[in-house]
C-alpha positions as CSV (number, residue, x, y, z in Angstrom):
1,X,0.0,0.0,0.0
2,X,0.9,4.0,-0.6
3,X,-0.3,6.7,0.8
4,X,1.3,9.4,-0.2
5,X,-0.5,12.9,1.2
6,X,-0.1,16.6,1.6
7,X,-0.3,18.0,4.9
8,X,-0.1,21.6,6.1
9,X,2.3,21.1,9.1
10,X,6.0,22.2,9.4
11,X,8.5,19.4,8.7
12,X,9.6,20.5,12.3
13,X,6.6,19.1,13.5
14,X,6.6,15.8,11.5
15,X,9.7,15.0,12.4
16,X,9.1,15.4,16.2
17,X,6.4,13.2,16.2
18,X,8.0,10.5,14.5
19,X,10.9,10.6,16.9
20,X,8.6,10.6,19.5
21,X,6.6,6.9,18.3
22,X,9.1,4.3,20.4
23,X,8.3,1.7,17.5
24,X,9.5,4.1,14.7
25,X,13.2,4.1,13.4
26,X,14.6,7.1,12.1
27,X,17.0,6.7,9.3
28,X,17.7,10.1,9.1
29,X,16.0,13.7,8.9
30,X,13.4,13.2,7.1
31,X,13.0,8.9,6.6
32,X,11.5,6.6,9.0
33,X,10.4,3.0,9.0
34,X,7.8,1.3,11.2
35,X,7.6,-2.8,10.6
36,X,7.7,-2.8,6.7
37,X,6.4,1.0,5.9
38,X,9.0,3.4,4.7
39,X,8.0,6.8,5.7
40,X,9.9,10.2,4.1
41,X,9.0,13.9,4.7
42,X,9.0,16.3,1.9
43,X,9.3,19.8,2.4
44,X,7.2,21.9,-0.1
45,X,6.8,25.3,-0.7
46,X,4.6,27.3,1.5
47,X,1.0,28.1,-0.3
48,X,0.1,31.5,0.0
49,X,-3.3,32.3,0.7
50,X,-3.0,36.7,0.6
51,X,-0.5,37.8,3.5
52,X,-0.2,34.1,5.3
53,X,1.6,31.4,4.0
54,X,1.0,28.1,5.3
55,X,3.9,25.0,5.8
56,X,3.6,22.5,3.8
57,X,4.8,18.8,4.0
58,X,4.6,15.6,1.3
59,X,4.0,12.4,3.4
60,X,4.5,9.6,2.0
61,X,4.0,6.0,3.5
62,X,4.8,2.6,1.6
63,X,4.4,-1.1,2.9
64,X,2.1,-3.5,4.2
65,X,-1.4,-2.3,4.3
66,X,-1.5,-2.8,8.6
67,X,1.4,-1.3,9.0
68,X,0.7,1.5,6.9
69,X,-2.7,1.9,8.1
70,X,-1.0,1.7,11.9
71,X,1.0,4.7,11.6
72,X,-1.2,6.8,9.3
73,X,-3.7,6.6,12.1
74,X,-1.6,7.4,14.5
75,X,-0.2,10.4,12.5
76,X,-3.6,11.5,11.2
77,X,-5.1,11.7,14.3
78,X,-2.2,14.1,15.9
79,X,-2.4,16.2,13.5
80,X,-6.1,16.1,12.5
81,X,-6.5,19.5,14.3
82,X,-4.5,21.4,12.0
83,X,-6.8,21.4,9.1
84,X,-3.6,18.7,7.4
């Protein structure tokens, strides 16, 4: 399975919360695995809407539908709240 999304939160903030999952191996900055998904960050350029620009991040998860489906949730409901 892929699931490949894009989210407005900063990379900052991705990265913190996949450091944070005890079950989640970072492999560097901005790639992660959990069981068989591969996870990577992509920073994109902000989108302005007027005077704001808002963060944006490419998320993209690959491997086994459970474990994709696993973290996604996890990930999706942390950051559900910020309109992602």
């Amino acid at each position: 399975m892929i699931k490949e999304e894009t989210w407005s939160v900063s990379i900052q903030r991705a990265r913190a919360f996949f450091r944070e999952q005890s079950d989640v191996t970072e492999e560097n900055a901005d790639h992660y695995s959990f069981g068989s998904c591969r996870i990577s960050l992509t920073e994109l350029k902000p989108k302005g809407m007027g005077v704001w620009a808002a963060k944006r991040i490419k998320v993209r998860m690959e491997g086994e539908d459970a474990d994709v489906e696993a973290i996604y949730h996890r990930y999706f409901i942390q950051f559900l709240s910020t309109g992602g």
